[in-house]
DSSP file (Angstrom, degrees, kcal/mol; ACC not computed):
  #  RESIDUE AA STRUCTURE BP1 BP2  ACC     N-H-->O    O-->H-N    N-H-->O    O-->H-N    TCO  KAPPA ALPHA  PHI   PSI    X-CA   Y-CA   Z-CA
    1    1 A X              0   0    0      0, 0.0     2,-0.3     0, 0.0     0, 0.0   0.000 360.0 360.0 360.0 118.0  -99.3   39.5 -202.7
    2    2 A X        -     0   0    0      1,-0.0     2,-0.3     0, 0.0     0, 0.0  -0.701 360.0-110.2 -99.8 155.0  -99.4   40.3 -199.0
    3    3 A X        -     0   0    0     -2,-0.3     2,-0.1     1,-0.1     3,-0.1  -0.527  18.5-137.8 -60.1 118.2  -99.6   38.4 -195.7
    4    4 A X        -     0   0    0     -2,-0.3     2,-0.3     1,-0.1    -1,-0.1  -0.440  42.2 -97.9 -76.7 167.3 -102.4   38.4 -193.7
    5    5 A X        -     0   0    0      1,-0.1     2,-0.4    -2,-0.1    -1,-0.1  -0.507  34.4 -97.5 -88.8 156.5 -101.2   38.7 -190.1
    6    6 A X        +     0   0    0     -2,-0.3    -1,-0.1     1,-0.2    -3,-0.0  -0.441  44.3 166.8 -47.6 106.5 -100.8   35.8 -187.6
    7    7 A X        +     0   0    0     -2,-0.4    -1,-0.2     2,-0.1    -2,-0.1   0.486  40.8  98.9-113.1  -9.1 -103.7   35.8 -185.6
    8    8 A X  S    S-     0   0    0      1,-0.1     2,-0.4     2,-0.0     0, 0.0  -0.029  81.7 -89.0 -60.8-169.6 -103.3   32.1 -183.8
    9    9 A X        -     0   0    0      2,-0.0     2,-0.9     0, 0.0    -1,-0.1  -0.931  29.6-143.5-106.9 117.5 -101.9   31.7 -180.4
   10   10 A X        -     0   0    0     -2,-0.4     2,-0.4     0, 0.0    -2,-0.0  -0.758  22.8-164.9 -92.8 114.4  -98.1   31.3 -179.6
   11   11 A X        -     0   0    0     -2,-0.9     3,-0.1     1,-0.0    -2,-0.0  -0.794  10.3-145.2 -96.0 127.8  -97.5   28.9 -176.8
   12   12 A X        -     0   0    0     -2,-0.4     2,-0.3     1,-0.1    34,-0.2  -0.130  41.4 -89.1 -52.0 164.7  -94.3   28.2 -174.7
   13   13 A X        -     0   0    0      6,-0.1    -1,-0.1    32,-0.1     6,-0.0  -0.730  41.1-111.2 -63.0 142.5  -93.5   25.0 -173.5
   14   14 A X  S    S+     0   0    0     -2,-0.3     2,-0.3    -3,-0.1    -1,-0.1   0.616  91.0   7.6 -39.1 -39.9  -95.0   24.3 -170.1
   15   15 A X  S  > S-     0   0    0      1,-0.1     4,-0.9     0, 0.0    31,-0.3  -0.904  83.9 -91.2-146.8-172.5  -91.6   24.3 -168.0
   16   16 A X  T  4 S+     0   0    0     -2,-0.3    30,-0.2     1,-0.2    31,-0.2   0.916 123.0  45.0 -80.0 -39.3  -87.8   25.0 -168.4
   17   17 A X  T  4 S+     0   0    0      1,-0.1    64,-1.3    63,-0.1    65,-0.8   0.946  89.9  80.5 -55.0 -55.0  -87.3   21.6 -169.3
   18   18 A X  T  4 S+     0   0    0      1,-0.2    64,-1.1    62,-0.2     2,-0.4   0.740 101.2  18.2 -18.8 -71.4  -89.9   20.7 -171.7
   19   19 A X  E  <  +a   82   0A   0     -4,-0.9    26,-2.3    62,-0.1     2,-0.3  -0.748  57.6 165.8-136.6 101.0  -88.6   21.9 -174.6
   20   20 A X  E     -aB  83  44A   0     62,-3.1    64,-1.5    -2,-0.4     2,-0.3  -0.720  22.9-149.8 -95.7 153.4  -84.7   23.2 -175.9
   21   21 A X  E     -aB  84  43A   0     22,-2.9    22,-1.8    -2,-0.3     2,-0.3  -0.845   5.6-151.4-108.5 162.7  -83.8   23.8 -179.8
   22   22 A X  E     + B   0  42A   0     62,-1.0     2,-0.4    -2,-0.3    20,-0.2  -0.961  17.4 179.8-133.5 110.4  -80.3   23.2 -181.0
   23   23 A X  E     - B   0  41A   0     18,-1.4    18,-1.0    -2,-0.3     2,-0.1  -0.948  14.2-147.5-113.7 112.2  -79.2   25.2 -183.8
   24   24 A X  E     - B   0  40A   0     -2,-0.4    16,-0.3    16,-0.2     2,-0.2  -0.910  11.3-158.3 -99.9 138.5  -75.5   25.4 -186.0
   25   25 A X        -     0   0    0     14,-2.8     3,-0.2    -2,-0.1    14,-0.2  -0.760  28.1 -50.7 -94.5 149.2  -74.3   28.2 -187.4
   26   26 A X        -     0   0    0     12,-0.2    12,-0.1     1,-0.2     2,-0.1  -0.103  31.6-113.3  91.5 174.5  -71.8   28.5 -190.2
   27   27 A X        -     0   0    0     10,-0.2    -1,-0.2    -2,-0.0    11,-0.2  -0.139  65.3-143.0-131.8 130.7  -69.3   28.0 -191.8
   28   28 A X        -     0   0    0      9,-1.3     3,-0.2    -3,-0.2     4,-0.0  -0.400  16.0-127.1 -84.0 165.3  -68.6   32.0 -191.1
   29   29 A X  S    S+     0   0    0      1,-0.2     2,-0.6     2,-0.1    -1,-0.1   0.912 103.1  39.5 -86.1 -60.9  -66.9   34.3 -193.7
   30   30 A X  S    S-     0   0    0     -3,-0.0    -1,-0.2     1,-0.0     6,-0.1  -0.745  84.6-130.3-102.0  91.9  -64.5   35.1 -190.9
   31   31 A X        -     0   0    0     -2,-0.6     6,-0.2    -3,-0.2     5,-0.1   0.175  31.7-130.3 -53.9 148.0  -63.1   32.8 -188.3
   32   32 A X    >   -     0   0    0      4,-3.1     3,-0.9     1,-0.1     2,-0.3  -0.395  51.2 -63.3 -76.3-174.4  -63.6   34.4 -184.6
   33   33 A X  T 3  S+     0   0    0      1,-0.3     3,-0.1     2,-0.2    -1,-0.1  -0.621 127.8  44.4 -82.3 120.9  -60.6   34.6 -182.5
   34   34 A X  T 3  S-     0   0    0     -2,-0.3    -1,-0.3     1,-0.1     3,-0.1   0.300 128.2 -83.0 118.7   0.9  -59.2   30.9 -181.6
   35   35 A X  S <  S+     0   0    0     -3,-0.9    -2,-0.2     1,-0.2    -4,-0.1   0.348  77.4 167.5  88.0   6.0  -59.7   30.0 -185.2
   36   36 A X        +     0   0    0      1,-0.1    -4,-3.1    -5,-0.1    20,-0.2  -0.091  18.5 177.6 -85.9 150.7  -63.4   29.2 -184.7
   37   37 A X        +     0   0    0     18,-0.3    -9,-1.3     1,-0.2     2,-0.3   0.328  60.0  21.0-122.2  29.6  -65.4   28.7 -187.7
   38   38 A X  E     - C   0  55A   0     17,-1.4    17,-2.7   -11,-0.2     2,-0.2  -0.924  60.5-146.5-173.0 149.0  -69.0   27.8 -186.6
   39   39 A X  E     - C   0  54A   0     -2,-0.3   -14,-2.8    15,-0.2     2,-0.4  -0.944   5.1-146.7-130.8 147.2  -71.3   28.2 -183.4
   40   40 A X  E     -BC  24  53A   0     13,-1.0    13,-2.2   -16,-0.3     2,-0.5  -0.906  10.9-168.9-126.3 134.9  -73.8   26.2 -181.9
   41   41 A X  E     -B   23   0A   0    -18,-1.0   -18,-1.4    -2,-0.4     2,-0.4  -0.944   6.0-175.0-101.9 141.2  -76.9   27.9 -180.0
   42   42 A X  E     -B   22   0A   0      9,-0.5     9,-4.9    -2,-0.5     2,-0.5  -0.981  21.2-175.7-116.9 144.3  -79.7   25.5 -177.6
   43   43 A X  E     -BD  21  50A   0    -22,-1.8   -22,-2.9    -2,-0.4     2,-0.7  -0.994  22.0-120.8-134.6 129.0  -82.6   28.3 -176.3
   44   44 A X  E >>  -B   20   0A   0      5,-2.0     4,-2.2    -2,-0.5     3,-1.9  -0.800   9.8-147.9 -88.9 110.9  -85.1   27.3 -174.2
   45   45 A X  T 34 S+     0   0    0    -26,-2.3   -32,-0.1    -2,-0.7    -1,-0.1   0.334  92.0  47.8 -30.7 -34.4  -88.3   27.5 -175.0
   46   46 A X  T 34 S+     0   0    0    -31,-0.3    -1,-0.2   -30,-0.2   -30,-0.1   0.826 130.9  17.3 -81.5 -47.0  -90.0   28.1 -172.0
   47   47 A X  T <4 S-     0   0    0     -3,-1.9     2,-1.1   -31,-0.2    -2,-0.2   0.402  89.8-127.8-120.2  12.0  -87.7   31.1 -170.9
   48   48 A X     <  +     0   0    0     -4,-2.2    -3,-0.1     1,-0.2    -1,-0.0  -0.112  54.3 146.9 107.9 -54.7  -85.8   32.1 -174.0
   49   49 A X        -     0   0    0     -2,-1.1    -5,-2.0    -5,-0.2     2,-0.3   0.175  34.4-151.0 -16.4 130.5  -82.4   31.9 -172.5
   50   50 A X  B     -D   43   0A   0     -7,-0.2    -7,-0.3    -3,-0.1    -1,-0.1  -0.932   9.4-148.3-125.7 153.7  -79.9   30.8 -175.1
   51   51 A X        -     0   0    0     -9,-4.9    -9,-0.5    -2,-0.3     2,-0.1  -0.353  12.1-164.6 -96.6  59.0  -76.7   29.0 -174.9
   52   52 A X        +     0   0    0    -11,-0.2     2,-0.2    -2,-0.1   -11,-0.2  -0.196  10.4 174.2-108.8 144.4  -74.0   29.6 -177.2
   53   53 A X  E     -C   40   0A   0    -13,-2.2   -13,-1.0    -2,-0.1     2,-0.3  -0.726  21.6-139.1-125.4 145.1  -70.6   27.3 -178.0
   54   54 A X  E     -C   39   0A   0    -15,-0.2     2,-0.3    -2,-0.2   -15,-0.2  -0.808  22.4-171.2 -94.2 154.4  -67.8   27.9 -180.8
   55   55 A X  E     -C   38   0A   0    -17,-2.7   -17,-1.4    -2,-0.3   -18,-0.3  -0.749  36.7-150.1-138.5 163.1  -66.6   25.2 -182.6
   56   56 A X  S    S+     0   0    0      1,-0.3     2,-0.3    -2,-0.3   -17,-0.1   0.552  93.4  21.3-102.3 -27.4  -63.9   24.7 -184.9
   57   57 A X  S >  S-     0   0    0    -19,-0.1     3,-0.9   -21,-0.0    -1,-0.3  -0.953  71.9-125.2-159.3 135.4  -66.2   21.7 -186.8
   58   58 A X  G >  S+     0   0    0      1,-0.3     3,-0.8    -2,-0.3     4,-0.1   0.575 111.0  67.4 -79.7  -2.9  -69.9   20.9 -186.8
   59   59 A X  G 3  S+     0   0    0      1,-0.2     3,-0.4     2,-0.1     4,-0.4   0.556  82.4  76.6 -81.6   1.7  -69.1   17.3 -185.6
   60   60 A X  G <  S+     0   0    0     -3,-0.9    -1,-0.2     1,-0.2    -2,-0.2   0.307  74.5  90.8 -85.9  13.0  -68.0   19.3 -182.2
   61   61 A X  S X> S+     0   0    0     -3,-0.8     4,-2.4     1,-0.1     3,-0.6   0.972  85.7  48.0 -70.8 -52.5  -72.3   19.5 -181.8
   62   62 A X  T 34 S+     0   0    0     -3,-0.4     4,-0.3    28,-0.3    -1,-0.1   0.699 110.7  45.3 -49.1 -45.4  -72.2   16.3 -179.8
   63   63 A X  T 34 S+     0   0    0     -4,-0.4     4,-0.5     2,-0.2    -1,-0.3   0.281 117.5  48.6-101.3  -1.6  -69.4   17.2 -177.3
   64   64 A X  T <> S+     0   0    0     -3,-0.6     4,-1.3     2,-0.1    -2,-0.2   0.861 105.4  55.0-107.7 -43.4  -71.0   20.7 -176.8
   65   65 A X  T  < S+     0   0    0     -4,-2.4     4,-0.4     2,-0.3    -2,-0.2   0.408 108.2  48.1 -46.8 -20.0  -74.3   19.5 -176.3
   66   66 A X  T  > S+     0   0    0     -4,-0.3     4,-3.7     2,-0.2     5,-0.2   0.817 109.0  52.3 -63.4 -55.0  -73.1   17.1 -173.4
   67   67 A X  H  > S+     0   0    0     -4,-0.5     4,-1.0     1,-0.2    -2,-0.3   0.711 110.3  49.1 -61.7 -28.4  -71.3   20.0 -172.0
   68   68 A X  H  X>S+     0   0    0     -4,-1.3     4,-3.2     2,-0.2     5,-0.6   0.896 112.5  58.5 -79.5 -48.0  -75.3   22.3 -172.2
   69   69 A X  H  >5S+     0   0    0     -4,-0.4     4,-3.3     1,-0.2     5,-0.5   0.994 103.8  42.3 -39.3 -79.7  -76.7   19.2 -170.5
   70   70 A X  H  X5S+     0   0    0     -4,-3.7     4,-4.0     1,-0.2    -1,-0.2   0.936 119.1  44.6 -38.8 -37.6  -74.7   19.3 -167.7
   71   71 A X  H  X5S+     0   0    0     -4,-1.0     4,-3.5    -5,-0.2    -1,-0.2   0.950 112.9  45.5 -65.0 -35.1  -75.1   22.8 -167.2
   72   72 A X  H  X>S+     0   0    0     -4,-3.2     4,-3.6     1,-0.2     5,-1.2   0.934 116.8  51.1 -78.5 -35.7  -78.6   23.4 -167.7
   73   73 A X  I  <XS+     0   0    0     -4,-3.3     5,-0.9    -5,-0.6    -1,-0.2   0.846 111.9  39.9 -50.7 -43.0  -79.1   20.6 -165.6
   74   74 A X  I  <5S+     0   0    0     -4,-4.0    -1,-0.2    -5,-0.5    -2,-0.2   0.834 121.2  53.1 -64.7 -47.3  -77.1   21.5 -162.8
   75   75 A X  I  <5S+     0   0    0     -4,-3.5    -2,-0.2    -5,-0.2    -3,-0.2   0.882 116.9  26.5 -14.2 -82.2  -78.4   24.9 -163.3
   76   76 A X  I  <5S-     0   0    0     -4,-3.6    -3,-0.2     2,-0.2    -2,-0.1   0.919  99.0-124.5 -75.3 -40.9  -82.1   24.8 -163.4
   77   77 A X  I   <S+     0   0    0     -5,-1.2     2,-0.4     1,-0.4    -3,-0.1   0.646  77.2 109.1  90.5  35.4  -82.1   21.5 -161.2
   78   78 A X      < -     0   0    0     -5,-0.9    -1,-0.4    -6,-0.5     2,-0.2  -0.991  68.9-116.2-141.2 148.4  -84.2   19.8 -164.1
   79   79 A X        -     0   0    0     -2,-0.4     2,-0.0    -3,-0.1   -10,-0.0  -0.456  30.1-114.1 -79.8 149.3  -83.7   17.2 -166.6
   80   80 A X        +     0   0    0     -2,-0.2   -62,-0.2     1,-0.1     3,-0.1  -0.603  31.0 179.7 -73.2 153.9  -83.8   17.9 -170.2
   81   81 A X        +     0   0    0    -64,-1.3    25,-0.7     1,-0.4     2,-0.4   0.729  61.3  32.1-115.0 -49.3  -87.1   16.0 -172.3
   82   82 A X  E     -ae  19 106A   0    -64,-1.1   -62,-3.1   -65,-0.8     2,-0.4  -0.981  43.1-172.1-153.7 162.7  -86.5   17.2 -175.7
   83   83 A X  E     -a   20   0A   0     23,-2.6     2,-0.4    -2,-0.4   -62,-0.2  -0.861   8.3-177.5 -92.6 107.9  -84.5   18.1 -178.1
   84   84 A X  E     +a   21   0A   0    -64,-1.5   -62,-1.0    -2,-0.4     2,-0.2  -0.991  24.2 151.3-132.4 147.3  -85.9   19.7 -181.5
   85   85 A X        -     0   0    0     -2,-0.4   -62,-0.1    22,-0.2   -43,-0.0  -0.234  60.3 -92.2-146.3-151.0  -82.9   20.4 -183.9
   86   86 A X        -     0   0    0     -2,-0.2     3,-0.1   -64,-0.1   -63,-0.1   0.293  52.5-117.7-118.3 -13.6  -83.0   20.4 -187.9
   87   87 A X        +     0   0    0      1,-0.1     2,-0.2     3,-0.0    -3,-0.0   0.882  63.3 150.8  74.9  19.1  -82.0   16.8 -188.2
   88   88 A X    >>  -     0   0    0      1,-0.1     3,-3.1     2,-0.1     4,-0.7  -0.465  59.7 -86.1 -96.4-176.1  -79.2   17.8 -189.9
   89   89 A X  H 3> S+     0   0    0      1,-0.3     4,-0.5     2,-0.2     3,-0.3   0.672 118.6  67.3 -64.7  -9.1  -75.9   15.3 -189.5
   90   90 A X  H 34 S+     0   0    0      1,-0.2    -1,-0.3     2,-0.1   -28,-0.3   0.465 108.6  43.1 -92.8  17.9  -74.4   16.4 -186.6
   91   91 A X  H <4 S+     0   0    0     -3,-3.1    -1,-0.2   -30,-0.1    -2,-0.2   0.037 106.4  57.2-100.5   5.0  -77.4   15.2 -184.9
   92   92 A X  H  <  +     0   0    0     -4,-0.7    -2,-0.1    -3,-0.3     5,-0.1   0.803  68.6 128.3 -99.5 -16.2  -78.0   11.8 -186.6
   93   93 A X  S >X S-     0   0    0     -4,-0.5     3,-2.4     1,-0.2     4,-1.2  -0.208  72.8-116.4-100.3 146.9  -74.7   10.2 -185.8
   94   94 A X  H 3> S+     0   0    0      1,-0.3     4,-1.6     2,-0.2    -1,-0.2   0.636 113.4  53.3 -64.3 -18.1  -75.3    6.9 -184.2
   95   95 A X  H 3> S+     0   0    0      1,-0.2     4,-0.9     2,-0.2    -1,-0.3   0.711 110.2  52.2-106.6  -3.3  -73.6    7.8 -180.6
   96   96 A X  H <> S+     0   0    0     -3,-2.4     4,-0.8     2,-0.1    -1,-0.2   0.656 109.3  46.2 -77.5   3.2  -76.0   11.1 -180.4
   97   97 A X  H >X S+     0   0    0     -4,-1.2     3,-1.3     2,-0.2     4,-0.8   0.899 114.3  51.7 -85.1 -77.9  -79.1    9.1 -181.0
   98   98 A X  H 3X S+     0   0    0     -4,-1.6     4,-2.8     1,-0.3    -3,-0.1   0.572 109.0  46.6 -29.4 -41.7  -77.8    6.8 -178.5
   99   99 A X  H 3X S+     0   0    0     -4,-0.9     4,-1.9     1,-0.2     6,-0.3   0.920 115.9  46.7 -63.7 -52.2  -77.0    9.4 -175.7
  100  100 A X  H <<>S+     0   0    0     -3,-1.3     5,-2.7    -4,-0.8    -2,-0.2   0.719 111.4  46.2 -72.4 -14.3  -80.0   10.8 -176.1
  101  101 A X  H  <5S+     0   0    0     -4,-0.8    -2,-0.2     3,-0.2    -1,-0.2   0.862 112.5  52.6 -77.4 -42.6  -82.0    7.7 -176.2
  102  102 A X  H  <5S+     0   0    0     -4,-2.8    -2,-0.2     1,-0.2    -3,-0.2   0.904 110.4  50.8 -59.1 -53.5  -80.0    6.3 -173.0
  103  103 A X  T  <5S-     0   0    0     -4,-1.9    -1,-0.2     2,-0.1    -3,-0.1   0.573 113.3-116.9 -48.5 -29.1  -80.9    9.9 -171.0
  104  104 A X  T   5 +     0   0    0     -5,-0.3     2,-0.5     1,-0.2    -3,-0.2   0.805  68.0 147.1  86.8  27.3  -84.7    9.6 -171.8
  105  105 A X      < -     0   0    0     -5,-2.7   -23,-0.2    -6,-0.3    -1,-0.2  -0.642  42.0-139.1-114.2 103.0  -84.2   12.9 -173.9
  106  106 A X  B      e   82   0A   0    -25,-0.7   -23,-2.6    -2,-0.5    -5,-0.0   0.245 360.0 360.0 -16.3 132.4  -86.6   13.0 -177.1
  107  107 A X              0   0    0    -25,-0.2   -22,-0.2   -23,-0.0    -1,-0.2   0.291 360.0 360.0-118.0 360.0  -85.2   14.4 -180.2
């Protein structure tokens, strides 16, 4: 069976804020150098731009994701609005809902 092709319309988010994804990777075959055995990306929708973090542990999503705040924020000169992730656990845990609820940033 083949695919017919995508004929809808792919839309950005409206500004550099609007809209980030958050992705982990791993656990890699092969630690990188520094012992790290997983990486976390955030891209923004609007322009593309990705971030990327090693971690040693996917619960290190939280404490990298502060650290992308600040930057993009300081950066762009914008606040972040939302967050869209996979929902997997290193984004449920009760003090990243909280952070992000306290900031006003959607997940």
């Amino acid at each position: 069976m083949t695919r017919k092709p995508f004929i809808g319309q792919s839309t950005l988010a409206n500004g550099l804020s609007d809209l980030n994804y958050a992705h982990v990777c791993g656990l890699l075959n092969t630690q990188a150098e520094g012992g790290f055995s997983y990486f976390i990306t955030f891209t923004n929708d609007h322009s593309r731009y990705s971030y990327v973090y090693l971690m040693w542990y996917k619960s290190d999503a939280f404490k990298w994701f502060k650290e992308f705040r600040l930057e993009f924020e300081n950066q762009i000169g914008c606040k972040i609005k939302t967050l869209l992730s996979d929902r997997g656990g290193e984004y449920l845990s009760g003090e990243f809902i909280d952070y992000l609820k306290k900031n006003g940033i959607v997940s």
